[in-house]
N, C-alpha and C positions, 0 to 999 in steps of 0.2 A: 436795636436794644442790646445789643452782645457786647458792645463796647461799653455802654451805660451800666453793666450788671457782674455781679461776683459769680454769679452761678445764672445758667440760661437754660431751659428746657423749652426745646426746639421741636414743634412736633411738624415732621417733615411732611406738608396737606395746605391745600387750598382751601377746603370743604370743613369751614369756619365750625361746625356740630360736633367734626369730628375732632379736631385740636381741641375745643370747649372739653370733650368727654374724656380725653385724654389728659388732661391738666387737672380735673376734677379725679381721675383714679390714682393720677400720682399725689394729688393731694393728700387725699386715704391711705397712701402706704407710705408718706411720709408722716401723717399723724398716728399712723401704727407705731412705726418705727420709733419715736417720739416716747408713746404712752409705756410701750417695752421697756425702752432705755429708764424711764424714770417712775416709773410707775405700778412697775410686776415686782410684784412680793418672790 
């Protein structure tokens, strides 16, 4: 996938729950980050 993508988050695990859980909390602090930037008064 790294060649295929602009940006890649690589969660370094076999143990498929644990990547899942981690892509789900960077998810959350990228739509933080997001709602911050465009969003706070």
């Amino acid at each position: 996938m790294k060649a295929s993508s602009d940006h890649l988050i690589n969660i370094p695990s076999i143990d498929t729950p644990r990547i899942q859980e981690c892509h789900m909390l960077l998810g959350h602090i990228i739509c933080q980050l997001v709602e911050e930037k465009y969003f706070s008064e």
